[in-house]
N, C-alpha and C positions, 0 to 999 in steps of 0.2 A: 134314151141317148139324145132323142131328138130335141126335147121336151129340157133338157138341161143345157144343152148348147145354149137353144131360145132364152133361157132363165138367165144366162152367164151375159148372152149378148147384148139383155133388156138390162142388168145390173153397168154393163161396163158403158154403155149409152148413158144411161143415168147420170154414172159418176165422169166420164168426159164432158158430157153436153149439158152441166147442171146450170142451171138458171141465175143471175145474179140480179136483185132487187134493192130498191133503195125505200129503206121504213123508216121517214122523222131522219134522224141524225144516226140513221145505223146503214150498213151496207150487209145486206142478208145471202147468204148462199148456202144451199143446201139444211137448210133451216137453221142454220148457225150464223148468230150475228156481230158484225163486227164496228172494230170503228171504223172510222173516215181516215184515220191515218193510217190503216192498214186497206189501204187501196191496192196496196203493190205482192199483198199476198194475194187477194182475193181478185184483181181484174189481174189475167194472165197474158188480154193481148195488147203489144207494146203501143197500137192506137186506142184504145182505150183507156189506157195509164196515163197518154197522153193527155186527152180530153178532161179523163178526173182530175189530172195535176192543175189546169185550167179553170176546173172550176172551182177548185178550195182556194186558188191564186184570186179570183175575184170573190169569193164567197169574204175573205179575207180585207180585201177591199173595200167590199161595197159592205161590210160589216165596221170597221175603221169609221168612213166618212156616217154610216149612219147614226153611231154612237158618239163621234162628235159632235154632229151636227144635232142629236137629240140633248146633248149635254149645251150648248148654244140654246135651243128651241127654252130648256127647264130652269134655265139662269134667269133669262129676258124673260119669260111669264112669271116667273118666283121676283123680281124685281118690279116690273109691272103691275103687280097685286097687291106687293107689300104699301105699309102703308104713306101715303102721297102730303103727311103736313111734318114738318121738322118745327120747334120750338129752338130759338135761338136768342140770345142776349145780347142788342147791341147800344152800349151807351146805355146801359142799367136800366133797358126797357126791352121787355119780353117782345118779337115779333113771331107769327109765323112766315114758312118758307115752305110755298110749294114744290114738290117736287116735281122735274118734266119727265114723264115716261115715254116722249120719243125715242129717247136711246134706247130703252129697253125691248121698246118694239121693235125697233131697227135688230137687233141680236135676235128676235124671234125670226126676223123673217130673211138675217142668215145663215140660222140652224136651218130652217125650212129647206134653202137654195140648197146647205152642202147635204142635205138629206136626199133632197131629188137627185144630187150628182150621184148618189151611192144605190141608187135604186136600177139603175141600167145596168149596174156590176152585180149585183143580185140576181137579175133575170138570167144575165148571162151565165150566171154561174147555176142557177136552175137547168137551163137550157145546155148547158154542156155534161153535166152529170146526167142529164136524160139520156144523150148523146154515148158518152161513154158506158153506159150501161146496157145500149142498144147495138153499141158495135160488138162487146162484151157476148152479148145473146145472139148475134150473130144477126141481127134483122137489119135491113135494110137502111140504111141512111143519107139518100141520094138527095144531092143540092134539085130543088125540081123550083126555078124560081117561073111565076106566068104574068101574063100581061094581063090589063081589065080594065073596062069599059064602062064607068060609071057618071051617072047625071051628078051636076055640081053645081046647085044654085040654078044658073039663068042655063046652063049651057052642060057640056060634058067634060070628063075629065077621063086622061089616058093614064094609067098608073102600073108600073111595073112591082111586082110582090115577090120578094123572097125572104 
């Protein structure tokens, strides 16, 4: 009798308190994996839904400006590379015309610029699905920001970390 209580109590633990992970582009619970847009089956508590809604909102984001800004980055080096002499006819004599690749580099670098803009919505959207999946599992996730005392050059530097 004893012996199956314990068996019933270790299964019902299991299935309330089961773990929720995140694999590549899946959200995993109880070995079952799902998508990312089924956040709202698989995270049950309302601040953790909250967090994942956050972070697909910047994953979205910072996925937009990088795909621009890489599509920027592949114009300006595909025009840059191509080739730099035009053949032209003027007054029934063949000249060449070089071409200037300033502009093209200017478009490289900014795809580059909206590239970095999109990289801080990325993190964030890392950083908050770690969060949501942490509140989810039920562990800890206290703002703990510190101070710190560090040598900078000639002298020191006081820097506050959170």
């Amino acid at each position: 009798m004893k012996t199956s209580i314990l068996v019933a109590a270790v299964l019902f633990s299991q299935l309330h308190f089961s773990q929720v992970s995140l694999d590549k582009n899946k959200l995993v619970k109880d070995g079952v994996s799902y998508k990312l847009s089924d956040y709202k089956s698989v995270l049950v508590n309302p601040e953790a839904q909250q967090y994942f809604k956050k972070s697909r909102t910047n994953n979205t984001v910072g996925s937009i400006f990088g795909g621009v800004g890489g599509a920027f980055m592949g114009f300006g080096i595909a025009r840059a590379l191509s080739g730099g002499e035009t053949k032209v006819m003027i007054n029934n004599s063949v000249q060449t015309v070089k071409q200037d690749k300033g502009g093209a580099w200017a478009l490289v670098g900014i795809g580059a610029g909206i590239v970095g803009i999109g990289i801080p919505f990325a993190v964030a959207a890392h950083k908050n699905a770690k969060k949501a999946i942490a509140i989810e599992n039920g562990e800890t996730t206290a703002f703990k920001p510190y101070f710190r005392l560090e040598t900078a050059g000639n002298g020191f530097a006081f820097s506050y970390n959170f």
